[in-house]
KEZA-559212 format. One line per 4 residues: number of its first residue (from 1); for each residue x, y, z of N, C-alpha, C. Coordinates in Angstrom, 1 decimal, m for minus. Layout:
REM residues N
NUM> X Y Z X Y Z X Y Z ~ ... .
END
This chain:
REM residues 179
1> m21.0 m8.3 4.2 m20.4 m8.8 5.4 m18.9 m9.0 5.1 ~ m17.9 m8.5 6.4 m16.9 m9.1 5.7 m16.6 m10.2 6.1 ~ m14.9 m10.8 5.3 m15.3 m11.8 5.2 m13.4 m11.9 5.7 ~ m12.7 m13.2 6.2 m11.4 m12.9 6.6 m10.8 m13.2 5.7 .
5> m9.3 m13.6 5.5 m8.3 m13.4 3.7 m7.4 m13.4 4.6 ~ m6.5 m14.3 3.3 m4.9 m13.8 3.7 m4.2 m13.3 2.3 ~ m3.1 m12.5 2.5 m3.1 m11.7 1.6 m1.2 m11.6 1.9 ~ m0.5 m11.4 0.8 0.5 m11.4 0.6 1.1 m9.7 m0.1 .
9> 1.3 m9.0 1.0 2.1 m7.8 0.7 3.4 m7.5 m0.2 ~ 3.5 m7.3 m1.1 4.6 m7.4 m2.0 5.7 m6.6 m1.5 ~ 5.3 m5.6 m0.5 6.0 m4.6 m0.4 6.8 m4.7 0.9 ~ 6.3 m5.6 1.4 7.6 m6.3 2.7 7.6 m7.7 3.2 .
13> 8.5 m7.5 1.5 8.5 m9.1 1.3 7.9 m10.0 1.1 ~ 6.8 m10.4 0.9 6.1 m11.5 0.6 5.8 m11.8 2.0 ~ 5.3 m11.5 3.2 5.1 m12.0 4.1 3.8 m12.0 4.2 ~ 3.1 m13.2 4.8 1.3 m13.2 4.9 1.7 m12.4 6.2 .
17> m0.2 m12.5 6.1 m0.9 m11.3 7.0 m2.2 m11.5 6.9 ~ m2.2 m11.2 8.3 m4.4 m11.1 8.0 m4.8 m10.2 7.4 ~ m6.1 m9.9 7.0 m6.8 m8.6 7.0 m7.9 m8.9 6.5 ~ m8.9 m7.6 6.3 m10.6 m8.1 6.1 m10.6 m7.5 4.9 .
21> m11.6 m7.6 3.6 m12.0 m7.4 3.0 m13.4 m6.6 3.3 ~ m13.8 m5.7 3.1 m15.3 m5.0 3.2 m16.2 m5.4 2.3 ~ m15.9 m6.4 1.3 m17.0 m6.6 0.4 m17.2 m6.0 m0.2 ~ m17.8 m6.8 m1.8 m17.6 m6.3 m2.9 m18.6 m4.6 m2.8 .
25> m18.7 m3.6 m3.4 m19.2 m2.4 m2.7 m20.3 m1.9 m4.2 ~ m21.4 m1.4 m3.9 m22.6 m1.2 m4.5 m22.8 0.1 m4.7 ~ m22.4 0.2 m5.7 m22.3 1.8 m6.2 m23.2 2.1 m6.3 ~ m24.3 1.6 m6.9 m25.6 2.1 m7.0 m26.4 3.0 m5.7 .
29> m25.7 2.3 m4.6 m26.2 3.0 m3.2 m24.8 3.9 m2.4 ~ m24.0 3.6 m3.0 m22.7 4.6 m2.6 m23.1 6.3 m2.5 ~ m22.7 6.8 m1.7 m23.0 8.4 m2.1 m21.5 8.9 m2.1 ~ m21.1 9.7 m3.0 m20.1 10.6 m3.7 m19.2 10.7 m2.0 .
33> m18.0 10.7 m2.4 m17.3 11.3 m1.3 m17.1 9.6 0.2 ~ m17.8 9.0 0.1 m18.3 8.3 1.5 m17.0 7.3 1.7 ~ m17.0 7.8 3.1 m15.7 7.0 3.7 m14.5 7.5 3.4 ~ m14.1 9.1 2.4 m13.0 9.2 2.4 m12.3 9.5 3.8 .
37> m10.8 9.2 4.0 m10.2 8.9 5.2 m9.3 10.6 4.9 ~ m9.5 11.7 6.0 m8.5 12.7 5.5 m7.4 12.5 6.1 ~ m6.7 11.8 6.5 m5.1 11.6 6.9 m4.7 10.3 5.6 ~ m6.0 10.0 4.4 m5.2 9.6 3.6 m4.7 9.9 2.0 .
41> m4.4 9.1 1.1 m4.0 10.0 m0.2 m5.0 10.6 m0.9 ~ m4.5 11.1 m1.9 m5.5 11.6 m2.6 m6.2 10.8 m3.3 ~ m7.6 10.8 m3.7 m8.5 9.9 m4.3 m8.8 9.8 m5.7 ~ m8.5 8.7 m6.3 m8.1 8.3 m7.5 m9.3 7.6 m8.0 .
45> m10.2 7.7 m9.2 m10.9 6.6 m9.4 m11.8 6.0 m8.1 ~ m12.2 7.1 m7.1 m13.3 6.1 m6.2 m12.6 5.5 m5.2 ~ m10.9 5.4 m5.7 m10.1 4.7 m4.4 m9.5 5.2 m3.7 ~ m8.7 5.2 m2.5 m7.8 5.6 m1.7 m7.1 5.1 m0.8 .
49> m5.5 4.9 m0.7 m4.7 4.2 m0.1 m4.1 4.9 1.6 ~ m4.0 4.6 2.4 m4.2 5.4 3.8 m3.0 4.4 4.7 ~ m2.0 4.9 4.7 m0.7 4.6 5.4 m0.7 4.9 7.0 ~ m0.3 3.7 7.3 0.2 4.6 9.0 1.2 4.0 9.8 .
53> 1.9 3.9 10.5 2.8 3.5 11.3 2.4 3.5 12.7 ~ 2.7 2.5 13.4 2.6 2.5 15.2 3.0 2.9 15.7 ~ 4.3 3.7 15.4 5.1 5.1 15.9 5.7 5.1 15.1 ~ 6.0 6.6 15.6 7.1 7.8 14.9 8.3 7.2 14.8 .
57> 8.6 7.3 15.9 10.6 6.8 15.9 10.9 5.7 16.4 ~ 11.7 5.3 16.0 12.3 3.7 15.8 14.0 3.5 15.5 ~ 14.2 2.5 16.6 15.1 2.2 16.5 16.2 2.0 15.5 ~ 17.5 2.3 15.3 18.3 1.9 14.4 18.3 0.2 13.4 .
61> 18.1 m0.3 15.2 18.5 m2.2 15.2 17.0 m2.4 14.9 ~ 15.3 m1.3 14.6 14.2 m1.8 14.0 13.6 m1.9 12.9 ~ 12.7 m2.9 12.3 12.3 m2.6 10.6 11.3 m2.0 11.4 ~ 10.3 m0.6 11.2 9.6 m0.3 10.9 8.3 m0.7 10.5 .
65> 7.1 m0.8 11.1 6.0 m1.3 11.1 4.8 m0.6 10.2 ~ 4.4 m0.9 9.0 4.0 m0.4 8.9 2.6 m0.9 8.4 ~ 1.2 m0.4 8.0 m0.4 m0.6 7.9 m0.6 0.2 6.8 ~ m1.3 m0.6 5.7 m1.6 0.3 4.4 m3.3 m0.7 4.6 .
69> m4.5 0.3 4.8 m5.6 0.3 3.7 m6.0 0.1 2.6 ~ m6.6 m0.2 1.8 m6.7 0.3 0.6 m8.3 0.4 0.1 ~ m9.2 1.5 m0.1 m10.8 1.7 m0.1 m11.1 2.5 m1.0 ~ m12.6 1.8 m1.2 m13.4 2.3 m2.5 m14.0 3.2 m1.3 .
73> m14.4 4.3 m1.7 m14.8 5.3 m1.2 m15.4 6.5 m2.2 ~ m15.9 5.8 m3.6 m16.6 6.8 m4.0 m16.8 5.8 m5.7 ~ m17.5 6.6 m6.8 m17.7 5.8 m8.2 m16.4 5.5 m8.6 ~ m16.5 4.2 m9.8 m15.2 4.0 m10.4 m15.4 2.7 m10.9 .
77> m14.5 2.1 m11.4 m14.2 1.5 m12.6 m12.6 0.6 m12.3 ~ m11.7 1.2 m11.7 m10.6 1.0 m11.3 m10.4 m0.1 m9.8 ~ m9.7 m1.1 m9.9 m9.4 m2.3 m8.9 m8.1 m2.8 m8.7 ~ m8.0 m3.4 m7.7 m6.7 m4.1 m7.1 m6.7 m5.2 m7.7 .
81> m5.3 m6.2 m7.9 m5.2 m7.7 m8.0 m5.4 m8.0 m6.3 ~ m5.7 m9.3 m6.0 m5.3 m10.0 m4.5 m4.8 m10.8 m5.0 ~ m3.7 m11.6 m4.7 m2.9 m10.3 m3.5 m2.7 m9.4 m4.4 ~ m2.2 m8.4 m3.9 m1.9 m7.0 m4.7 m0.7 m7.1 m5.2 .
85> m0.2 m6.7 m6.4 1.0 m6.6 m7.2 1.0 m5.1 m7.7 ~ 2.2 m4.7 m8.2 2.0 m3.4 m8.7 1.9 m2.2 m7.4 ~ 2.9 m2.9 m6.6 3.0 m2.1 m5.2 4.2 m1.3 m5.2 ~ 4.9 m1.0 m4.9 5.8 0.0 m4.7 5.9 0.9 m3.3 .
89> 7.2 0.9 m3.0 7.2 1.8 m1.4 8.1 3.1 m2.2 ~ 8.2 4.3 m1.7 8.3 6.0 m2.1 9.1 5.9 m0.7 ~ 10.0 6.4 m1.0 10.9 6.3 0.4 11.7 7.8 0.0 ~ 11.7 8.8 0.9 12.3 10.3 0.5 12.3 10.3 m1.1 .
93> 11.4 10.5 m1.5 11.1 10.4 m3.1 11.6 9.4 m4.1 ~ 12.2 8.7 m3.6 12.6 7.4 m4.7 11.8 6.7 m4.4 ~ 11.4 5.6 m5.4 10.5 4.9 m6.2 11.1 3.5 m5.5 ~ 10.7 2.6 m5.3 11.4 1.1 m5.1 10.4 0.0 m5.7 .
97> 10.9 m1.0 m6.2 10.0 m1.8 m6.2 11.1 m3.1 m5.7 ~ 9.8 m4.5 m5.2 10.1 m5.6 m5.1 10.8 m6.6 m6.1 ~ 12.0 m7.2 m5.9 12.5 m8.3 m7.3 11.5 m9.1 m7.1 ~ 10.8 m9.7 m6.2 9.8 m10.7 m6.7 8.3 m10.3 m6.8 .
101> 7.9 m8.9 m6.9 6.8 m8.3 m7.2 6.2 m9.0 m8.4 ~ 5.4 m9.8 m7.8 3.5 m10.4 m8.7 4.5 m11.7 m8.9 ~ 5.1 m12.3 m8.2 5.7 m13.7 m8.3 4.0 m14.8 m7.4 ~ 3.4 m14.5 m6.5 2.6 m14.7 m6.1 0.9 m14.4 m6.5 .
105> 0.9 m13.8 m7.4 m0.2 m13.2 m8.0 m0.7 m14.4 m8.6 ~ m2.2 m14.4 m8.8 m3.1 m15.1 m9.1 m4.3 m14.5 m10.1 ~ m3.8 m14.7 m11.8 m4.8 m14.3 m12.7 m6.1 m14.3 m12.6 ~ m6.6 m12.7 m12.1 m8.3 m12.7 m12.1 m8.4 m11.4 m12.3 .
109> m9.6 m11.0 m12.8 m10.3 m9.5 m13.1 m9.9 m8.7 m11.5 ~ m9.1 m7.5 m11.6 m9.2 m6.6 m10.3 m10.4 m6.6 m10.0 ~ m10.2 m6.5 m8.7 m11.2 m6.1 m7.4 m12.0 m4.9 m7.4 ~ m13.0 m4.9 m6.8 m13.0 m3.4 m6.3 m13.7 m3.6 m5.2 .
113> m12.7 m3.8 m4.2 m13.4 m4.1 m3.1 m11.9 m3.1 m1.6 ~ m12.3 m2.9 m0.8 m11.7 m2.5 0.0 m11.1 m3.5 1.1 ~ m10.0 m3.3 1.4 m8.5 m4.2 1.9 m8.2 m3.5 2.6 ~ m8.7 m4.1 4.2 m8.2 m3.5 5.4 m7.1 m4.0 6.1 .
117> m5.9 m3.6 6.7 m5.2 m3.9 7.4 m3.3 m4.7 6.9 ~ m3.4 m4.4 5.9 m2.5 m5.3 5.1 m0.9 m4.2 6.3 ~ m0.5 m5.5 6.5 1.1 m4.9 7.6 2.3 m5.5 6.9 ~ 3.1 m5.0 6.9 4.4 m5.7 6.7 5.7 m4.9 7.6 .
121> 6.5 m4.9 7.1 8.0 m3.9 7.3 9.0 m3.4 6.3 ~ 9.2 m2.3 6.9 10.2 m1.5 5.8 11.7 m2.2 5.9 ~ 12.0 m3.9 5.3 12.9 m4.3 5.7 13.8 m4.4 4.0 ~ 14.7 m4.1 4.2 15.5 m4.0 2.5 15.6 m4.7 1.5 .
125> 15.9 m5.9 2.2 16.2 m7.2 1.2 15.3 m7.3 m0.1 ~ 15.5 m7.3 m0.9 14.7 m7.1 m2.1 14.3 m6.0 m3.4 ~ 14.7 m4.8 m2.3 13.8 m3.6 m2.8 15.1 m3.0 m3.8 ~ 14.6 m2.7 m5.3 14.9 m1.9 m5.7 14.7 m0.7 m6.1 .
129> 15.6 0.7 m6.8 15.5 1.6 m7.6 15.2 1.5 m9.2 ~ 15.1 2.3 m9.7 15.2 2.3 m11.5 16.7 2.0 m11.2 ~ 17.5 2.2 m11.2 18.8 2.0 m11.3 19.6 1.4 m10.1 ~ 18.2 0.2 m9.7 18.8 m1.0 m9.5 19.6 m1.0 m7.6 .
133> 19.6 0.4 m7.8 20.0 0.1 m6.1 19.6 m0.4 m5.4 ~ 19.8 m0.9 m4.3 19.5 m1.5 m2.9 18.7 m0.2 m1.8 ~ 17.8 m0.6 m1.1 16.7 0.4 m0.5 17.7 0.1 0.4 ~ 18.1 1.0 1.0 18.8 1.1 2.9 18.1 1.9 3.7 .
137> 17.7 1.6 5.2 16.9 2.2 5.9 18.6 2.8 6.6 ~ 18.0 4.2 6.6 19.5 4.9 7.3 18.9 5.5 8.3 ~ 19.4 6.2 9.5 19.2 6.9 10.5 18.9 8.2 10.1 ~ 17.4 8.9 10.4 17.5 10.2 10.3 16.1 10.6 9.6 .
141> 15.4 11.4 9.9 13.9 11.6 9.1 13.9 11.3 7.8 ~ 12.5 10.9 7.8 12.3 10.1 6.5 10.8 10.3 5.8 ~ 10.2 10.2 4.4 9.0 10.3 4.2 9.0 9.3 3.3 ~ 7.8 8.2 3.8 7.4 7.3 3.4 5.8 7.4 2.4 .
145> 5.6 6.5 1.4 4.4 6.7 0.9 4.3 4.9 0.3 ~ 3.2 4.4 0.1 2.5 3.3 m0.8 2.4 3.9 m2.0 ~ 2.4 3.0 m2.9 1.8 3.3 m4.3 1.7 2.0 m5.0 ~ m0.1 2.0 m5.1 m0.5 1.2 m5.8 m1.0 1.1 m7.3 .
149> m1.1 m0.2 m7.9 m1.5 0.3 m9.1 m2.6 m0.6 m9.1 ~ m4.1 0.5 m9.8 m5.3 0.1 m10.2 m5.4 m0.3 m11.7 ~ m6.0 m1.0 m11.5 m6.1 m1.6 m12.8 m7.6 m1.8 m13.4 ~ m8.1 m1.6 m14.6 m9.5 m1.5 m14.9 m10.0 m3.2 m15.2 .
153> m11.3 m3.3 m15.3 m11.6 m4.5 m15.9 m11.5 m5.1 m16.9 ~ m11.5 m6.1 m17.5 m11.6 m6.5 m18.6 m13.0 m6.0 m19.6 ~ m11.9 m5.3 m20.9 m13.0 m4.9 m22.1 m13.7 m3.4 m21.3 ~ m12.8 m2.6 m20.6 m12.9 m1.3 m19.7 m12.0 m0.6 m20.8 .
157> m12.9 0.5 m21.1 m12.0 1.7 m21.9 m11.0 2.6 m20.8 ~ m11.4 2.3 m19.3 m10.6 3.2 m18.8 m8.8 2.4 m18.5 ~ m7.7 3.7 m18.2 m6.7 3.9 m18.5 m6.3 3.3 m16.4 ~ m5.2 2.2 m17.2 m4.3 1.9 m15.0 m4.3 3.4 m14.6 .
161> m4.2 3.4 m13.6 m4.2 4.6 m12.8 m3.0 4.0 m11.5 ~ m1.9 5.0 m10.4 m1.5 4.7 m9.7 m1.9 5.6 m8.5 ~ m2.7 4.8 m7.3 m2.9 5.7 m6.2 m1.7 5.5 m5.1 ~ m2.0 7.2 m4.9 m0.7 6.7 m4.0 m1.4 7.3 m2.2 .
165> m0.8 6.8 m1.5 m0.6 6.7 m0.4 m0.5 8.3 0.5 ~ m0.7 8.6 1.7 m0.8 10.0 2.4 1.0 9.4 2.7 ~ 1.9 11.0 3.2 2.6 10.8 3.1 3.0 10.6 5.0 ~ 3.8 9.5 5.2 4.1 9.2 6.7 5.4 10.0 6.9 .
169> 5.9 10.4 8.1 6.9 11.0 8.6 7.6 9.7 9.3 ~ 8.8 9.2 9.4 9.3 8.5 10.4 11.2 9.0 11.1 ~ 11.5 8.3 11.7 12.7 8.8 12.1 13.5 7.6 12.6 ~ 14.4 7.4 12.2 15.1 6.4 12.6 16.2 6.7 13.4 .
173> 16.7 6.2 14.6 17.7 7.4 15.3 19.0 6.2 15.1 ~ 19.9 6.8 15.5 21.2 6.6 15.2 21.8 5.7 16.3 ~ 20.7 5.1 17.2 21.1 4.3 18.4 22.0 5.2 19.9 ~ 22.5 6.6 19.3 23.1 7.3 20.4 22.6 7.5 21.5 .
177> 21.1 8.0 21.3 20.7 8.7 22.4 19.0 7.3 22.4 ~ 18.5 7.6 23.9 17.4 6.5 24.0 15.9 7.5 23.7 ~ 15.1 7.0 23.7 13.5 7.8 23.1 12.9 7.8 24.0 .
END
């Protein structure tokens, strides 16, 4: 049964959010393959992360809306923290992460449970490069991706794994012309 949660998205900002949890999931009765989503990433360890946006194109003066999933959908070994840390946004191929990523995190064995609905925005303040730059949303096509990191259990011989995300198209227009 699920069950409701609040959950703090690392990846835009630390802002709560609702979302459901699907409950812990029973592999024993799981069949291979079940529930994969094909508009999402590639499947990692039993999991898969499934990105989407409310629309394509957005305003200059908009942060971008965006909905990341995250589902067991086959065997595995590999799980999420809640809230999730070890998030990362892929923005035209650079890597970003949050300055306050797992400032909110709460010490317990990963999950392996499926995390529906987690929203935030692609808004800047915070996000870094390896080399420290500042993330700017600029005007003009764009490819976005999530990337999470799974993490195995305690006294698990298996190895973190990072799943990443299907890749989003967006466009930001330059305010000249109207949509």
């Amino acid at each position: 049964m699920n069950q409701l949660c609040r959950h703090v998205f690392i990846v835009s900002l630390l802002v709560s959010m609702g979302c459901q949890h699907a409950g812990d999931t029973d592999q024993a009765t799981m069949s291979a393959g079940m529930n994969i989503r094909d508009n999402g990433g590639t499947v990692v360890d039993g999991l898969q992360v499934c990105l989407s946006t409310e629309k394509r194109v957005w305003c200059h003066n908009e942060d971008p809306e965006i909905k990341t999933d995250v589902l067991v959908v086959g065997e595995g070994e590999l799980g999420f923290l809640d809230p999730p840390m070890g998030v990362f946004l892929e923005f035209d191929g650079t890597r970003y992460s949050h300055s306050a990523a797992g400032a909110l995190s709460i010490p317990h064995p990963p999950l392996r449970t499926s995390i529906y609905g987690m929203e935030g925005t692609l808004e800047g303040d915070g996000f870094r490069d390896s080399k420290e730059q500042p993330f700017a949303l600029t005007p003009g096509k764009h490819t976005i991706r999530m990337i999470f990191s799974a993490l195995p259990p305690e006294g698990s011989t298996a190895s973190p794994e990072e799943v990443y995300s299907n890749p989003v198209e967006i466009v930001i227009s330059d305010g000249s012309t109207s949509n």
